[in-house]
N, C-alpha and C positions, 0 to 999 in steps of 0.2 A: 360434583365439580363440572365447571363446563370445561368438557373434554377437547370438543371442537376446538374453542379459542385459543386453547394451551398448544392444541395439536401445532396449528397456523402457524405459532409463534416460534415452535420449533424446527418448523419445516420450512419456515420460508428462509429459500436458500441464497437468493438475489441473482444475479447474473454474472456464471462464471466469465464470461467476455471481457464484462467489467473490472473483475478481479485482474485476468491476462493483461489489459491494457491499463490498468491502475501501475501494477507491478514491472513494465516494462516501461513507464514513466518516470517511476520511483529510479530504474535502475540507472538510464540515462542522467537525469541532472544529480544521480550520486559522483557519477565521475566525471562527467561533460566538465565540469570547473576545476576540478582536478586537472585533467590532461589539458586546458588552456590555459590554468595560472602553471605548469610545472615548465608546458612550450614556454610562456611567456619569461620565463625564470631560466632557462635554458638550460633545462636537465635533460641527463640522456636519459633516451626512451626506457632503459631498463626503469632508472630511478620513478620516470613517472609509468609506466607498467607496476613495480613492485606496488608503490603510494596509490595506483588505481584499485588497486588488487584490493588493499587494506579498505579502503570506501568503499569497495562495494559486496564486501563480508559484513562493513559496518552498517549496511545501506541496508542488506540483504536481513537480516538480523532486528535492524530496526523496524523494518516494516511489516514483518512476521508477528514479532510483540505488539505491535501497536493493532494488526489486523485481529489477532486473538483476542487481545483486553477490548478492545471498543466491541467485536462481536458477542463476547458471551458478558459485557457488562449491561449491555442495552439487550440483548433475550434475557437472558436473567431475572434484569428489573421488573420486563413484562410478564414474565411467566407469575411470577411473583404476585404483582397486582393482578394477573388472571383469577391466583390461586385464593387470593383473600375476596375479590371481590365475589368469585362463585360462591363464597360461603357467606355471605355476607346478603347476597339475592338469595340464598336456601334458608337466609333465616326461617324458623315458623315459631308459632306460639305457644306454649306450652301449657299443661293443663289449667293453670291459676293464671294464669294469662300475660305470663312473664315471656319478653324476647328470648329465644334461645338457638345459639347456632347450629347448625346441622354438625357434625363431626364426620371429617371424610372415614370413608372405609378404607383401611387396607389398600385393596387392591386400585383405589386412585391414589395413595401414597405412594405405590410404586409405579404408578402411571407417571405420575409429577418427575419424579426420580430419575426414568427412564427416559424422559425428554428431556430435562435438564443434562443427560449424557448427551443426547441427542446434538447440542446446543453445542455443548464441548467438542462432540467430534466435529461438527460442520465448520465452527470455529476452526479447529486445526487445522480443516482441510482449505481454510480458505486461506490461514496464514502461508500456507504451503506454497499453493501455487501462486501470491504475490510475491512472498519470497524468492521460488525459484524463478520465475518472469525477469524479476527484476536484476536475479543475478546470472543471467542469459543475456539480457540487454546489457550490463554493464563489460561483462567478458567480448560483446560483438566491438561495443567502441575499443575495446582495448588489444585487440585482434593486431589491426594495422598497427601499433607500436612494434611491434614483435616480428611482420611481417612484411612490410616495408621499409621501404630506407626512412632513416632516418630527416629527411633533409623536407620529405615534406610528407611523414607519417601522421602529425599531428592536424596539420591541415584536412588530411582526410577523415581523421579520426573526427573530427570539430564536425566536417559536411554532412561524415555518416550520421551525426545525431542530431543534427539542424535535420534531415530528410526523414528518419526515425519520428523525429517527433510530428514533423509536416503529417505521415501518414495516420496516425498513432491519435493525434488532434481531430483529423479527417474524421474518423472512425469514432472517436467519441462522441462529436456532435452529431453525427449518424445517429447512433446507439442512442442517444438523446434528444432526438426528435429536433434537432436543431443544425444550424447551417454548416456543414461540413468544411466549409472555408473558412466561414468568421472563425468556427474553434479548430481549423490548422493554423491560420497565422495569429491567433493567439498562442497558441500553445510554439511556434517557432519564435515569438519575439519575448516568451519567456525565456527561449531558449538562450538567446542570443544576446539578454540582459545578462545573463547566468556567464557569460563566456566574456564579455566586455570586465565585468564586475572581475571577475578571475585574473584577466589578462591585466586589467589594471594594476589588482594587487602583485602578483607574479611577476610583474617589472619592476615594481615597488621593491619590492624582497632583492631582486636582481639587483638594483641599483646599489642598496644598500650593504649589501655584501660584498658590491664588489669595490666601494668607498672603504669597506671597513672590514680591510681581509682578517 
């Protein structure tokens, strides 16, 4: 089997940075709409602390599964077509001159096996720490409900993750060879789509309810 290719496949581990600032993305716009449609709807900060809380367990949760099933769906698949195409280049000829495959040994069966684990645990570990990132970032925006007054908690809560993401976008386009500005104020005027779109429906709701006690 070719051992190398399979090795590659299971070892390449990508960039934990990327992961942290994947996951610390995720965790922010889980609740950044939360806390300015709940402002906007005029709940007290417990109500929108508890509803934050829920988002970004759902956030945190979410992003874990989705980071595990896309990573060992896509190793997997590769290891996989590593593993038939090696036998497939081993074909040789056989005494009447019929194609015939090579048969792994053993001890590449358990090779195969052992990085298919391999795949598994890197997988895990990568859900792990987007998971945790992301529900780090969510508990920081949700800090100031709990520790400021109420009267302009949410405001703060809104700037710390408009400046969150400023830095966070900075650092991606860093990380990516590309302009550390163009992808901060991208990634702030997602942010700030996300908080419009909220704040709208959150008066929406407000209005509504308070039309129709």
């Amino acid at each position: 089997m070719a051992i190398q290719t399979t090795e590659l496949i299971a070892l390449d581990t990508g960039s934990v940075m990327a992961e942290l600032v994947f996951g610390s993305i995720d965790g922010i716009f889980s609740v950044l709409g939360i806390i300015a449609a709940g402002g906007a709807a005029l709940l007290t900060n417990l109500q929108i602390f508890t509803t934050g809380m829920g988002g970004a367990a759902a956030g945190a949760l979410s992003v874990f599964a989705a980071t595990y099933l896309s990573e060992t769906t896509e190793k997997k698949t590769r290891l996989l077509n590593a593993w038939e195409n090696s036998k497939n280049l081993r074909a040789r000829k056989s005494s009447n001159g019929n194609s015939q495959k090579r048969v792994p040994t053993k001890k590449e069966h358990a090779m195969f096996h052992s990085l298919l684990s391999k795949v598994h645990r890197r997988a895990l570990l990568s859900g792990l720490v987007t998971s945790g990132t992301s529900s780090i970032a969510s508990l920081s925006l949700l800090l100031p409900l709990v520790l400021i007054a109420q009267s302009y908690s949410v405001s703060v809560s809104i700037l710390l993750g408009i400046t969150l993401l400023s830095f966070l976008g900075a650092f991606r386009g860093a990380s990516l060879k590309q302009s550390a500005a163009k992808s901060a104020i991208k990634m702030v005027i997602l942010g700030v789509v996300i908080i419009v779109a909220s704040r709208i429906l959150g008066n929406y709701v407000e209005t509504v309810f308070l039309n129709h006690p």
